[in-house]
C-alpha positions, -999 to 999 in steps of 0.1 A, spaced: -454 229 568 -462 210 601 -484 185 580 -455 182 555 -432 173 585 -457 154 600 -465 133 571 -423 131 573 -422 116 603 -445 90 598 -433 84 566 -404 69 582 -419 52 608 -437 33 585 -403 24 565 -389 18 599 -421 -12 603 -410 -23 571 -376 -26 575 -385 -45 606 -407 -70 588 -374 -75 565 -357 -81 596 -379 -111 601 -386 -123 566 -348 -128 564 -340 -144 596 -370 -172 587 -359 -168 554 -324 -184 571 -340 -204 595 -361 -223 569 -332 -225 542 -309 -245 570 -341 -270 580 -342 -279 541 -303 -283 538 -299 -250 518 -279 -222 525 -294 -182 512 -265 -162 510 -265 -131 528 -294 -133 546 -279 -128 579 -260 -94 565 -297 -83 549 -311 -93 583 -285 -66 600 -291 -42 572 -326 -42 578 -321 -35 614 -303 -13 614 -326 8 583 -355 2 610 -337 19 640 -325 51 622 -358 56 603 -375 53 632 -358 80 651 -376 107 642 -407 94 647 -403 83 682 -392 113 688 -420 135 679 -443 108 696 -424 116 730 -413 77 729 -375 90 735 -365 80 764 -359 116 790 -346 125 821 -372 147 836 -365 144 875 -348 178 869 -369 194 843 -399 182 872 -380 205 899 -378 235 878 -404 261 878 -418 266 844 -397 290 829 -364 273 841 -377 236 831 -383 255 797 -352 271 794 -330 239 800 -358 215 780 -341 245 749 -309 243 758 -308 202 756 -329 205 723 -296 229 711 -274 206 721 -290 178 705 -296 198 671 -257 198 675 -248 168 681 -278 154 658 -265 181 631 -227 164 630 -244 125 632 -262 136 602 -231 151 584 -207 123 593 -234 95 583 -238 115 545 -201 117 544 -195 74 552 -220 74 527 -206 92 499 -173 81 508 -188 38 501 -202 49 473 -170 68 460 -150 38 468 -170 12 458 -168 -3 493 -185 -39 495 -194 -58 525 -167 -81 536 -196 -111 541 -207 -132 512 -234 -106 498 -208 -85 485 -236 -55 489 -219 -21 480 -222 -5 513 -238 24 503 -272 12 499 -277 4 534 -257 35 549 -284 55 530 -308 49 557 -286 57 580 -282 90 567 -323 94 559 -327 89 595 -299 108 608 -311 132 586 -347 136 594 -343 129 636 -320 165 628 -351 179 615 -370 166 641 -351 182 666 -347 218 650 -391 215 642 -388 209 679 -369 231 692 -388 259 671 -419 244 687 -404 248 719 -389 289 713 -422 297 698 -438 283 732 -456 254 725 -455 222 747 -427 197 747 -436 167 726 -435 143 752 -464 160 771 -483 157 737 -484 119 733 -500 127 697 -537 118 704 -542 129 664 
């Protein structure tokens, strides 16, 4: 199971680095159209999509490398077994929170697709097919914060301290 997740995780990292490289394909994409006169409609809306698809993909996976950003002044004061204690309590609270970002990104979702909702901007892209990646990642950062907070119950070390050296 932990390779399963792990090969997860990176999985959508490296859809994440894609999505990014789509980011730049279609802003030069843009760029070079308007040097030679042209226009490429939708290119800046693909340019957001892809943005966007590369920041929620990539959730997870920063996460489990401890690239997150955290507040550990306070976790630093604790002895041990308190800094433990409130590192589980924050990973509940973000499975929470994580677990209704998830829910409400599936239901936008299904709800565009339901409704056949189309971007507004000249593409005219049902709106579904970018809010999927929204979900995926909302989806699988959820994971990533149960896996870790399992991790954590069971005892092992937080994942920031790991800084995966696999």
């Amino acid at each position: 199971m932990r390779r399963f997740l792990d090969n997860l995780y990176g999985a959508a990292g490296l859809l994440a680095g894609l999505c990014t490289i789509g980011v730049l394909v279609s802003v030069l994409a843009a760029i070079i159209a308007r040097q030679l006169s042209f226009n490429i409609p939708g290119t800046d809306a693909y340019a957001g999509y892809f943005m966007a698809a590369a920041g929620f993909l990539a959730l997870a996976s920063t996460f489990k490398h401890g690239e997150h950003i955290r507040v550990t002044l306070l976790l630093n004061s604790l002895n041990p077994a308190g800094s433990r204690r409130l590192d589980i309590f924050a990973l509940a609270v973000g499975c929470l929170l994580a677990a209704a970002f998830a829910f409400f990104s599936v239901k936008l979702t299904y709800d565009s697709w339901l409704f056949n909702d189309i971007s507004t901007s000249n593409d005219a892209t049902p709106l579904w097919i970018p809010q999927t990646t929204m979900a995926v990642g909302t989806i699988l950062f959820f994971i990533a914060l149960v896996d870790e907070l399992v991790r954590r119950s069971r005892g092992a070390a937080a994942a920031s301290s790991q800084q995966t050296h696999e």
